[in-house]
C-alpha positions as CSV (number, residue, x, y, z in Angstrom):
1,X,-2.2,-61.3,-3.0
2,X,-4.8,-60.9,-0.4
3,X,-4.9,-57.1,-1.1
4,X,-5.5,-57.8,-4.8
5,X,-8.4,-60.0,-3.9
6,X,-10.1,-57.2,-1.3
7,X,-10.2,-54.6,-3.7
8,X,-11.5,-57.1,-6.8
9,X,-14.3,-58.9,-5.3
10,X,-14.9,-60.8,-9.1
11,X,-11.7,-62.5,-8.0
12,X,-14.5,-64.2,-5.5
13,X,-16.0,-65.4,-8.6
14,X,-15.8,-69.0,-9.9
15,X,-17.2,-71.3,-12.4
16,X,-17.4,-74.2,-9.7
17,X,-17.9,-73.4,-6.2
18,X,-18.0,-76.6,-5.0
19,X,-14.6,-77.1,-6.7
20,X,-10.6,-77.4,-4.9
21,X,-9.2,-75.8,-8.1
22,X,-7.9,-72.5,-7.8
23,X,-10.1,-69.9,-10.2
24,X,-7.3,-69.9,-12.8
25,X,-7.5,-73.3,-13.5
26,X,-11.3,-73.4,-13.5
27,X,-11.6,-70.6,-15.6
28,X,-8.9,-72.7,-17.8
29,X,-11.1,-75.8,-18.1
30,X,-14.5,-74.0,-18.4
31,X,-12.9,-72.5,-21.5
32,X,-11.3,-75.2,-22.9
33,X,-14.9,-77.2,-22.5
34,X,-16.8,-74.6,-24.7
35,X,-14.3,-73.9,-27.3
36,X,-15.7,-75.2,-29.9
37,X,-19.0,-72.9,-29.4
38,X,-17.5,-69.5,-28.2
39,X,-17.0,-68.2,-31.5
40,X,-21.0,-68.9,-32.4
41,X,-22.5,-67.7,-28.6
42,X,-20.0,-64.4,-28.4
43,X,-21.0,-63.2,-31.5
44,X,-24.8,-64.4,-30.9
45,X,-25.9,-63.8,-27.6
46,X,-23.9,-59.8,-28.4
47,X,-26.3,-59.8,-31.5
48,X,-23.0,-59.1,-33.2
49,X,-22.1,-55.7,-31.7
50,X,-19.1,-57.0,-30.0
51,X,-17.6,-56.3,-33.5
52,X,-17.7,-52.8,-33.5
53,X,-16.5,-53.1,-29.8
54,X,-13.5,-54.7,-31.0
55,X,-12.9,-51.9,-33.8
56,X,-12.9,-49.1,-30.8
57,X,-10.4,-50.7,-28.9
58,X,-7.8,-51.0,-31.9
59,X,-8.4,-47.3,-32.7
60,X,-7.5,-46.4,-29.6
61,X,-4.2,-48.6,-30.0
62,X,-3.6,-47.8,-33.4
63,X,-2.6,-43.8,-31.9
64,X,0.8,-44.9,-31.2
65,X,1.7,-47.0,-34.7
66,X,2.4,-50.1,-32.6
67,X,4.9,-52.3,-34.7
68,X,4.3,-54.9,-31.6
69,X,1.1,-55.7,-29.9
70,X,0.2,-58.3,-27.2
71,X,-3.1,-59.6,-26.9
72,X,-3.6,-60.8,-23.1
73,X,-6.2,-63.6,-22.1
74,X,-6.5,-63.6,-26.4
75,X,-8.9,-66.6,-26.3
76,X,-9.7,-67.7,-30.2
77,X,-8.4,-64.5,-31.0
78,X,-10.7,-62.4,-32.6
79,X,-8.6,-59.3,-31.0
80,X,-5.8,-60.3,-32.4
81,X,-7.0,-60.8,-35.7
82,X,-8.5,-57.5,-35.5
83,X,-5.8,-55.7,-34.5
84,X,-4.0,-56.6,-37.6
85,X,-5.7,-54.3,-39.9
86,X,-2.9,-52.0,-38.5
87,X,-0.2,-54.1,-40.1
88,X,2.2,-54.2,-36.9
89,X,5.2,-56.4,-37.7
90,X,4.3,-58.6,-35.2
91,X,1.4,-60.0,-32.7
92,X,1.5,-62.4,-29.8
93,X,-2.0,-63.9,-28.3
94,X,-1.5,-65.3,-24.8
95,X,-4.0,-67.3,-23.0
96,X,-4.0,-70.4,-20.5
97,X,-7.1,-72.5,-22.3
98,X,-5.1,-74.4,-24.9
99,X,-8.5,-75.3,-26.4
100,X,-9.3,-71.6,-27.5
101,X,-5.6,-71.3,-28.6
102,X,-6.6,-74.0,-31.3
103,X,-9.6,-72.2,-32.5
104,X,-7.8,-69.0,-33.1
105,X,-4.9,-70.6,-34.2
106,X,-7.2,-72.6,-37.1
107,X,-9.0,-68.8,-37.4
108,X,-5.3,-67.5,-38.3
109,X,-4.4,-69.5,-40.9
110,X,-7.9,-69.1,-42.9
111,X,-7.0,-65.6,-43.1
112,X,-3.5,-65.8,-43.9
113,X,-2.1,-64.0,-40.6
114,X,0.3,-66.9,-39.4
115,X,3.5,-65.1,-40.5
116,X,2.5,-61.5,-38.2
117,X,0.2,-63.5,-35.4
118,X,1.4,-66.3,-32.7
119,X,-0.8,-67.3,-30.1
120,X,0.9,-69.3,-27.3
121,X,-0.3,-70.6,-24.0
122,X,0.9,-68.0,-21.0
123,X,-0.1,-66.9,-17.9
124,X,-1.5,-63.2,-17.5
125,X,0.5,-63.2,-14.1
126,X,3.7,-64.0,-15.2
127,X,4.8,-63.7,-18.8
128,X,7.6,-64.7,-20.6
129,X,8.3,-61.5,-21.9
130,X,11.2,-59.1,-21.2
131,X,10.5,-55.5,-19.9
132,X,9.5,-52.5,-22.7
133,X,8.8,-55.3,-25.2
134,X,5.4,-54.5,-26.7
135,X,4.1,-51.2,-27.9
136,X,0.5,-51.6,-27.2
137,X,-0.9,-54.2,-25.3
138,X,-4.6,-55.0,-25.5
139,X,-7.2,-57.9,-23.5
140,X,-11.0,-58.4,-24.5
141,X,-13.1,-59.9,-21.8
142,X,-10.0,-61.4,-20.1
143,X,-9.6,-59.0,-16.9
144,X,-12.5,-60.0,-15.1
145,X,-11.1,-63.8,-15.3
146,X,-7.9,-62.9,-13.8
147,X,-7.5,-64.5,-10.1
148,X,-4.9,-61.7,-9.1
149,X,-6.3,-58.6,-11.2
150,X,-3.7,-56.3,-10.0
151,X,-0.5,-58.9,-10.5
152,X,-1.7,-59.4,-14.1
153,X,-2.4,-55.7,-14.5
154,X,1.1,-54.9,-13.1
155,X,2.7,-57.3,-16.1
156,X,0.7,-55.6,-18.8
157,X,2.8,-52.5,-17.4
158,X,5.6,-53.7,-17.3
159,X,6.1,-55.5,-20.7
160,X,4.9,-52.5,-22.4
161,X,7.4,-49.4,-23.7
162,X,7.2,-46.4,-22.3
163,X,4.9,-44.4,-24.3
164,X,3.2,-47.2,-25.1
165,X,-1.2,-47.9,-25.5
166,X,-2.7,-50.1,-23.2
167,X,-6.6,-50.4,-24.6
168,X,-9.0,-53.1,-22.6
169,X,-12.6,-54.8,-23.1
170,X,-14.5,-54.9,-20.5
171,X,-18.2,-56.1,-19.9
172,X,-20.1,-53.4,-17.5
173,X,-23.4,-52.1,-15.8
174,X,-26.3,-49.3,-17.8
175,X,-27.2,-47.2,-15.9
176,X,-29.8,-45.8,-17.5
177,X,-33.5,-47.2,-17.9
178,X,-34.9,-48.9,-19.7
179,X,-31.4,-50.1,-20.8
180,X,-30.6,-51.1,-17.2
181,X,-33.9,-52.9,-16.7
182,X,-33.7,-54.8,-19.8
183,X,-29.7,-56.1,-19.8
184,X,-30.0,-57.6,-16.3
185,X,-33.3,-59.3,-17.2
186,X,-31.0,-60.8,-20.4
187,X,-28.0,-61.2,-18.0
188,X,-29.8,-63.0,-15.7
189,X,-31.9,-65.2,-17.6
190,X,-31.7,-65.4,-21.1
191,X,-28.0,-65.7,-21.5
192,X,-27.5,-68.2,-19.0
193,X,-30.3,-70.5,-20.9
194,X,-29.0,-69.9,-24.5
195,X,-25.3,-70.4,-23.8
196,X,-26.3,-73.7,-21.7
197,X,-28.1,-75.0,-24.4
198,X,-25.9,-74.6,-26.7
199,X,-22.9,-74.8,-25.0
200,X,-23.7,-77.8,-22.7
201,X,-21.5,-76.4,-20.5
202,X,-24.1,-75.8,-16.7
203,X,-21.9,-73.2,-15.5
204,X,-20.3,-70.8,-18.2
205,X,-23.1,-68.4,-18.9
206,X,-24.2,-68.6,-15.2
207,X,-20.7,-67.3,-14.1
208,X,-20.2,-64.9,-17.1
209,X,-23.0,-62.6,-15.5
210,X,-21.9,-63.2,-11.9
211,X,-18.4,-62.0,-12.5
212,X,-19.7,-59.0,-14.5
213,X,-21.5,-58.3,-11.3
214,X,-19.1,-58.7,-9.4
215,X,-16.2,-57.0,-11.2
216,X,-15.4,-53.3,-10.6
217,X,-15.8,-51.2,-13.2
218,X,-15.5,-47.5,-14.3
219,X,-13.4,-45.2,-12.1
220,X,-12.7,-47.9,-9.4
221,X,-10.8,-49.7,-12.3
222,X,-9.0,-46.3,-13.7
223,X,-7.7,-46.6,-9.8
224,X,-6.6,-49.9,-10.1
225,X,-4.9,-49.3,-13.7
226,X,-2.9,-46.2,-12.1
227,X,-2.2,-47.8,-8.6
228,X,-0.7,-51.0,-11.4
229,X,1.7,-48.4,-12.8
230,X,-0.6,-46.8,-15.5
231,X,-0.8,-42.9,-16.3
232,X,-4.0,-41.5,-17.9
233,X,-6.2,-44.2,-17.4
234,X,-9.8,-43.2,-18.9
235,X,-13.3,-45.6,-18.9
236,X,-15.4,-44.7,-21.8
237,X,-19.1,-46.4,-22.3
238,X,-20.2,-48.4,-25.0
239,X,-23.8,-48.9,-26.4
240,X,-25.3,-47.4,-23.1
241,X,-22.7,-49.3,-20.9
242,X,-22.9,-52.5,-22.1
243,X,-19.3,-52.7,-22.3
244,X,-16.7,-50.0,-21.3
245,X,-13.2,-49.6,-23.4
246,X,-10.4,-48.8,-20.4
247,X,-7.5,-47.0,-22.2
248,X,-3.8,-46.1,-20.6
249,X,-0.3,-44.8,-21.4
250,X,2.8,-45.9,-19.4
């Protein structure tokens, strides 16, 4: 696993420093702690355009008329939920904050989706899932949270068919100015004040922006897809590279 660290230096990257607990289980509890306010701050502090975000990714997916989807690192589930505009017979959420699972599992039933979504606690790293089970699998914001990026890459491949879509959500860096300028200015200072207010949580919104940092993007992750077992691995902007959507076939 040390090779998986070297080449993801987010994997570095942990709510607590000062903490014994291995990154999966901090990133576990920090999530479990703000449950009840991610919903309110994700859609907030992205002024609402993680929406549209969301719709891109399930276009990509919805190429190969997936009749089973896996959402990884799922969270409350707003993926999920979105991705079942394509009417799929079935979805599975996976995360390992049982907190979040709640919220999206409350968000499922108000919108009558509990018969075609489950969310279940499950580790990216090892899922209980046989080979070729899924046709597209999908993960919003979840990547840069994994402590082994590659071994949790590597079991995206492997549960999903041959043929199959592989469409992730990524936070990344502008490039260009002013855009540049202004979104590490936000990163840096802004975000990490709102979401602690509001939140109460003293790390969350600190370590959000350090992992994005940290996490690497663009055509060293289209490497890191294909070296996990992907083909066609592409990295595609959005809103001035705010976000990237990562797409792959197996």
């Amino acid at each position: 696993m040390q090779s998986d660290n070297n080449n993801n230096p987010a994997a570095k990257v942990v709510p607590d420093a000062g903490s014994n607990l291995s990154k999966k289980a901090q990133v576990a509890d920090m999530f479990n702690n703000i449950a009840g306010k991610y919903d309110f701050l994700n859609h907030f502090l992205s002024l609402g355009i993680d929406k549209g975000w969301r719709k891109k990714a399930i276009a990509e997916v919805s190429k190969v008329n997936p009749k089973t989807i896996l959402d990884v690192a799922t969270g409350t589930g707003d993926l999920a939920i979105a991705a079942s505009q394509l009417q799929p017979e079935k979805i599975i959420g996976v995360d390992i904050a049982d907190q979040m699972l709640e919220v999206g599992r409350r968000k499922i039933v108000d919108n009558n989706l509990a018969k075609m979504i489950t969310l279940q606690n499950g580790d990216s790293e090892s899922m209980p899932f046989a080979d070729n089970s899924f046709d597209a699998v999908t993960c919003a914001y979840g990547v840069r949270n994994f402590e082994h990026l590659e071994a949790g890459l590597k079991e995206m491949n492997r549960v999903m068919r041959a043929g199959g879509k592989l469409a992730i959500l990524e936070f990344s860096h502008p490039k260009q100015f002013p855009v540049k300028q202004l979104y590490k200015f936000y990163f840096k200072y802004i975000l990490p004040t709102l979401g602690k207010m509001v939140s109460k949580h003293s790390r969350a919104y600190t370590y959000l922006p350090e992992s994005v940092m940290a996490f690497p993007e663009g055509s060293v992750f289209c490497e890191t897809l294909q070296r996990c077992g992907f083909k066609e691995a592409k990295a595609r902007p959005l809103t001035f590279g705010i976000t990237t959507l990562y797409t792959a076939t197996k």
